[in-house]
C-alpha positions in Angstrom: -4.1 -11.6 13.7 -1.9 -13.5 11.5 1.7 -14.1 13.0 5.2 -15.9 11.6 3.9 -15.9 8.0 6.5 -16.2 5.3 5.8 -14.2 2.7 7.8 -15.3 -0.4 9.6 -12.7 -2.0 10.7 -13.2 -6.1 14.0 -12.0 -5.3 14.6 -15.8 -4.2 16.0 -17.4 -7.2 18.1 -14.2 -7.5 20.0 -15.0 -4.4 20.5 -18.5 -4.5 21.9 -18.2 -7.9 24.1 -15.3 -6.8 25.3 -17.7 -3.6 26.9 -20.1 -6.3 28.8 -17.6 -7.7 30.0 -15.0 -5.3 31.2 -16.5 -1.6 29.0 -13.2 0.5 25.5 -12.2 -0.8 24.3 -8.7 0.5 21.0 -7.4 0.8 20.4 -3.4 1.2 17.0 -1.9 1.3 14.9 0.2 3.7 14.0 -0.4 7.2 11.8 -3.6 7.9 11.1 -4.5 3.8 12.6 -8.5 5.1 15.9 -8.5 4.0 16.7 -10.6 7.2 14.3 -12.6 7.1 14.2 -13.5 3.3 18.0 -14.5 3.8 17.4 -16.1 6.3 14.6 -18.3 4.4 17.2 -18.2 1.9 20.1 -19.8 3.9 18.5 -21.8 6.9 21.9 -23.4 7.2 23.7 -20.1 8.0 24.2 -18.9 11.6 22.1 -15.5 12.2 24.0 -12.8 14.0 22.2 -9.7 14.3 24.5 -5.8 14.7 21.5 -4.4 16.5 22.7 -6.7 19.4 25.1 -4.2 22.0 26.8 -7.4 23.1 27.6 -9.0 19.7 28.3 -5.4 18.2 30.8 -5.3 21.0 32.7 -8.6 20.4 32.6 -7.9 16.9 34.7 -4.4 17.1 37.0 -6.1 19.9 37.4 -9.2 17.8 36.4 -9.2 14.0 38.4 -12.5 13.5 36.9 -14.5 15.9 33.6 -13.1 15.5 33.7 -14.1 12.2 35.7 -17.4 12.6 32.6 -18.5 14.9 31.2 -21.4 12.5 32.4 -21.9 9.1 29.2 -23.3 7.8 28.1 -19.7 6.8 26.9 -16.2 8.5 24.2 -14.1 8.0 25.2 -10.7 9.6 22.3 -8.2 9.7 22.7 -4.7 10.1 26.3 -4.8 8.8 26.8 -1.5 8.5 26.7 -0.6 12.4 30.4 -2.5 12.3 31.0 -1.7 8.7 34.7 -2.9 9.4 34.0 -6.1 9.3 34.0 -6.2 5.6 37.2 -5.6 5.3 38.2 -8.6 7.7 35.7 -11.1 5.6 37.5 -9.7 2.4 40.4 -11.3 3.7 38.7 -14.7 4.7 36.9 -15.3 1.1 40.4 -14.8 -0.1 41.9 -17.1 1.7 39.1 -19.8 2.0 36.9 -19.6 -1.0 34.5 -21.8 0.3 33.5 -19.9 3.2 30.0 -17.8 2.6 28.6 -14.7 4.2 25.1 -13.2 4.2 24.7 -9.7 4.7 22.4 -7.2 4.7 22.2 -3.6 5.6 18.9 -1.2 6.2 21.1 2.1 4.8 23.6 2.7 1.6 25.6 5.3 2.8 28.9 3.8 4.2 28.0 0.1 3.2 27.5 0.3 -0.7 31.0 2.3 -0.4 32.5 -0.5 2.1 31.1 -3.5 0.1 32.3 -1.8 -3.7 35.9 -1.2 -2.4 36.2 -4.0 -0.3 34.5 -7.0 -1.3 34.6 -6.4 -5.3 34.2 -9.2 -7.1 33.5 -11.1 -4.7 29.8 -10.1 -3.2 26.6 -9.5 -5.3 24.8 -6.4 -4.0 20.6 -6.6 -4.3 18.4 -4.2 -3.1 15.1 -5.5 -1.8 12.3 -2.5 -1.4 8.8 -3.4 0.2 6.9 -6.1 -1.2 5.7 -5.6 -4.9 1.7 -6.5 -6.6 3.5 -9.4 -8.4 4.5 -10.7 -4.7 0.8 -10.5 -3.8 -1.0 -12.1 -7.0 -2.4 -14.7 -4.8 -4.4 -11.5 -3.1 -6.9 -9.3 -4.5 -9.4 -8.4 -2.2 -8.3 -4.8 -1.3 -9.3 -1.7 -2.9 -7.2 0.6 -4.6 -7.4 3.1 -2.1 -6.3 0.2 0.6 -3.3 -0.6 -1.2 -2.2 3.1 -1.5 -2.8 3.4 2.4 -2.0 0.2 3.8 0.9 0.7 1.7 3.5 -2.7 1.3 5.8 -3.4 4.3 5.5 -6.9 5.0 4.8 -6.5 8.4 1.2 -4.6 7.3 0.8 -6.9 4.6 1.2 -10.0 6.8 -1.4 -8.2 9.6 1.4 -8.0 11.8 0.6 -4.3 12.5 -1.8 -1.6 11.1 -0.9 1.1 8.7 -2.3 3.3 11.2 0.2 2.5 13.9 3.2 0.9 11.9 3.9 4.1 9.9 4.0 6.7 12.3 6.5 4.7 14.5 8.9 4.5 11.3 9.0 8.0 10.4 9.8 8.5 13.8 12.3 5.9 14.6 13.8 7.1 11.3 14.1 10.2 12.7 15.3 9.8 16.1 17.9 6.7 14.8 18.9 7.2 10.9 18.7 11.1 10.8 20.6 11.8 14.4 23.2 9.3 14.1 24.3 9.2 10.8 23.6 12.5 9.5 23.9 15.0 12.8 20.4 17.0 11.1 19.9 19.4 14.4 16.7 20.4 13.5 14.7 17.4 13.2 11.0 19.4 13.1 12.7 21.6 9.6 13.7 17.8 8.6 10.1 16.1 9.0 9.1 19.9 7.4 11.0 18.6 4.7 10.1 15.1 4.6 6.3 16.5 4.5 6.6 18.7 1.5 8.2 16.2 -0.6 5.2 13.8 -0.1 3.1 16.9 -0.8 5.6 16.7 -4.2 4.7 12.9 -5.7 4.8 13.3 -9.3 6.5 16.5 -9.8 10.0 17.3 -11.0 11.7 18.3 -7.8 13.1 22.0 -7.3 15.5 21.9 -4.4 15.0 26.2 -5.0 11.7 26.2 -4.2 11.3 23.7 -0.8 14.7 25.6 0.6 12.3 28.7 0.6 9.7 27.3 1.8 11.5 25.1 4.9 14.1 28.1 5.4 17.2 26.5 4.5 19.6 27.4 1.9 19.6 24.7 -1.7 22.9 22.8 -0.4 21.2 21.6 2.9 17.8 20.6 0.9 20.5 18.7 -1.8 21.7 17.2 1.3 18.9 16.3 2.8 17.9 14.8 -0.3 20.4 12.5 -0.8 20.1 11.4 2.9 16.2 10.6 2.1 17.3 8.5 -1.1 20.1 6.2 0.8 17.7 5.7 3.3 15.4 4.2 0.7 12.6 6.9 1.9 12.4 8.7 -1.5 13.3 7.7 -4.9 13.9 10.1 -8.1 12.5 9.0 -11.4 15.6 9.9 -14.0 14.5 11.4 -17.5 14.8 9.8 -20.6 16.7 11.1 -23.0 18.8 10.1 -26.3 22.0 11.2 -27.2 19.8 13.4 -29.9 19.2 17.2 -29.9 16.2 17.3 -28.4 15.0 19.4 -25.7 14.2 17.5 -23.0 13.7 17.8 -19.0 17.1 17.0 -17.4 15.9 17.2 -13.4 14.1 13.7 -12.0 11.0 13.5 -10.7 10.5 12.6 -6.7 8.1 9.9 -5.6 8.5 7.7 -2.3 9.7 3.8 -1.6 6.1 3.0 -0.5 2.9 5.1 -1.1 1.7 4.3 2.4 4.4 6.0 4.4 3.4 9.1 1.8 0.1 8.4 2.8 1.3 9.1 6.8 3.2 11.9 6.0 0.0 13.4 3.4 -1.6 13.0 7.0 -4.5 10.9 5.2 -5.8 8.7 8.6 -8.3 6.5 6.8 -8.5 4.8 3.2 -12.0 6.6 2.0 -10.5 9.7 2.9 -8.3 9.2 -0.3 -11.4 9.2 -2.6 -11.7 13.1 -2.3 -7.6 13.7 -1.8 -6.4 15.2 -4.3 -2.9 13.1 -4.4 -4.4 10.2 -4.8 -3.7 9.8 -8.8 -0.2 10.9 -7.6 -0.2 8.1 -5.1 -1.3 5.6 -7.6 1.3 6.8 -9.6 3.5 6.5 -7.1 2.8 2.8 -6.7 3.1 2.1 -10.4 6.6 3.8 -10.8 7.7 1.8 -7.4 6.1 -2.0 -9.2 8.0 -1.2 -12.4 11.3 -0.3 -9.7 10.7 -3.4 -7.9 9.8 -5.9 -11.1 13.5 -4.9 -12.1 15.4 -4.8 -8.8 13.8 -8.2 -7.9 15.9 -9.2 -10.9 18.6 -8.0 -10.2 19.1 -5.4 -12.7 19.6 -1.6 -12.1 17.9 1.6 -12.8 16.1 1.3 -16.6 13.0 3.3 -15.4 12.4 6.4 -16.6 10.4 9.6 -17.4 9.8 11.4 -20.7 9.3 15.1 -20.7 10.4 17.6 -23.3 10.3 21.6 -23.6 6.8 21.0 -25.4 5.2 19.6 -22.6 4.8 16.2 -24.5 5.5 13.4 -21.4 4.8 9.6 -20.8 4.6 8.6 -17.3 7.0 5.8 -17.3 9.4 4.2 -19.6 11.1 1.0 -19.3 14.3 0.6 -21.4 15.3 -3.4 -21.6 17.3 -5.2 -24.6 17.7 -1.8 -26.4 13.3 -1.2 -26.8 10.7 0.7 -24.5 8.2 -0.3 -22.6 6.1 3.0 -22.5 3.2 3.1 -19.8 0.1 6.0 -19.1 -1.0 5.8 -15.4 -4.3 6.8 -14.6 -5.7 6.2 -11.2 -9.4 6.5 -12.9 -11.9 3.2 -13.0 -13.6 4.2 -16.0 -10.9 4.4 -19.4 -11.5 7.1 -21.5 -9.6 7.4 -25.1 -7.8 10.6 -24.2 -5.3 8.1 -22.1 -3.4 7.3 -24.9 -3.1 10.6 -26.6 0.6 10.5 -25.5 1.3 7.1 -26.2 0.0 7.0 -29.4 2.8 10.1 -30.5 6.1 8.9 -28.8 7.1 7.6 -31.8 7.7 11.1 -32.9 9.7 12.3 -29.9 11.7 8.9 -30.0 13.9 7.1 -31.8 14.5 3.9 -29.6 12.1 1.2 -31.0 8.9 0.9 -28.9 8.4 -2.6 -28.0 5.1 -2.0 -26.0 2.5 0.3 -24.8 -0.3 0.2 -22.2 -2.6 2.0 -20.1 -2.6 0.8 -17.0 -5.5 2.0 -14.6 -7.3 1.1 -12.3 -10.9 -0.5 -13.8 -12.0 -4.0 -14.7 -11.9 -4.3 -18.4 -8.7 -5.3 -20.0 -7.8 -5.2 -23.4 -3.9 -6.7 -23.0 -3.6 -7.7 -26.7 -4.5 -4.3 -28.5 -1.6 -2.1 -30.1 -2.2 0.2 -27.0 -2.7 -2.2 -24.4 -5.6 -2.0 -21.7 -4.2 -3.0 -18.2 -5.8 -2.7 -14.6 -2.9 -1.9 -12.3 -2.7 -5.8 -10.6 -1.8 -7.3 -13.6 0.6 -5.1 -14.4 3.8 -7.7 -14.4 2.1 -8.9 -17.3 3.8 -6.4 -19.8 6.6 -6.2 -18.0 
């Protein structure tokens, strides 16, 4: 079993560039994606101190200054947000001492994106890292498409640290019994994993907060809670729509797909990789995975949101479209190994339910042949950075 393997992450350059200009760098991102340990790859130099420690928690809520005064050659703080008052206190060191640096990072967004905004504008650039990306793992390309869906990317499966099998039952339920109890006081935890459950059974789909309060036996304002408790814990993300500031009739609701298609996978209760040839989420888990590479190719640069949906009244819709220097990137997904011409029926009309220019269009599946030059282009799903 392989053990203390580095696996680079391309969010590397990001973050040393961002260290010349801004005296903290913060990482958010989900539970165990190696935000601590890419910082700390980052900044060797920087003395780690972690929040999950009771002791060091302690000293830093009884003493902030001195905690924070405890080397001046930087400090890499992980888990901020469990003492999310010491921003404030390094707010007022970087002030006075610009050449003191900070490293933080922080596995939830709810207080610390608010905390690090207020408190530390200007002065701290904020980069989400999600589980590792296909581009990340060019180097490998021995598993099968229904492996990657259910081994899913958590470095600590892809470095064969742990099993899918055993590592993704123990996060939903540490999620659970930590994240959901402590910060968001949910008393019924079974009608939350309920709820966790149907929106895996949901990838794909415009989400209807109506319909899963009926069928949990909530009312719409605790499932819109709940919701926004499952995106700043980086468990679900919602695709926006696309649409122009033109009167067109398009869908205005996002659609729901999760961080990592192998914790959907758990949840899905799919216990073995063939069992997802006769499953009939898989497309929707492939999906899944494709929306989540164009996600990641973006936040890995540091740039936010630009993915998006199309959908109008008509029922016209392209899975994915990626808006960069004023032009689209449009993309079919088909989970399918065999291409078949009716894949591009919707690329080759968005023209006509667009006016942004179109700077490229691909089908990207999940076969052998390519065809990355056509007007359409022809792309199995590993190389999909390449039109990116």
């Amino acid at each position: 079993m392989a053990t203390n393997i580095y696996l680079s992450r391309a969010m590397e350059p990001l973050l040393l560039e961002a260290s010349q200009y801004f005296p903290v760098v913060s990482v958010t991102g989900p539970r165990q994606s190696g935000k601590s340990t890419l910082l700390k790859h980052c900044f060797p130099s920087y003395k780690y101190v972690s929040m999950k420690d009771v002791h060091l928690r302690e000293y830093a809520l009884q003493d902030p200054i001195a905690f924070l005064n405890q080397t001046t050659e930087g400090l890499l703080i992980d888990e901020v947000q469990k003492v999310p008052q010491l921003v404030e206190y390094i707010q007022g060191i970087v002030d006075a001492d610009s050449s003191r640096k900070f490293a933080l990072t922080g596995s939830s967004n709810f207080e610390l994106l608010k905390s690090l905004t207020e408190s530390l504008a200007g002065r701290t650039g904020i980069y989400e890292l999600l589980p590792m990306s296909l581009e990340e793992l060019k180097d490998e390309h021995s598993l099968s498409v229904n492996q990657r869906l259910y081994n899913g990317f958590y470095p600590a499966v892809i470095a064969q640290k742990n099993k899918a099998a055993l590592y993704y039952p123990a996060y939903i339920r540490t999620y659970l019994e930590k994240d959901v109890r402590d910060l968001l006081q949910v008393q019924n935890q079974m009608l939350f994993l309920k709820f966790i459950k149907l929106c895996a059974g949901r990838i794909g789909s415009i989400f209807n907060a109506s319909q899963i309060a009926n069928e949990v036996g909530v009312d719409s304002k605790t499932i819109a809670h709940w919701l926004s408790v499952l995106q700043a814990s980086y468990i679900i993300y919602l695709l926006p729509p696309y649409f122009e500031n033109i009167s067109k009739r398009v869908v205005k609701s996002p659609k729901l797909y999760f961080t990592d298609p192998g914790l959907a996978c758990y949840l899905l209760d799919i216990e073995m990789p063939n069992q997802l040839d006769h499953d009939k989420m898989r497309g929707a888990l492939f999906e899944n995975m494709i929306v989540m590479e164009c996600v990641k190719h973006r936040m890995n640069q540091g740039k936010e949101g630009g993915v998006f949906f199309y959908r109008d009244s008509n029922q016209n819709e392209v899975d994915i479209l990626i808006k960069q220097s004023g032009q689209l990137i449009a993309l079919e997904v088909k989970s399918a190994m065999t291409y078949n011409p009716s894949f591009a029926s919707s690329l080759l009309k968005l023209p006509q339910w667009t006016d942004t220019p179109i700077a490229k269009r691909a089908v990207v599946y999940s076969g052998d042949f390519e065809n990355p030059m056509g007007d359409i282009a022809l792309i199995n799903y590993e190389h999909l950075a390449s039109i990116l």
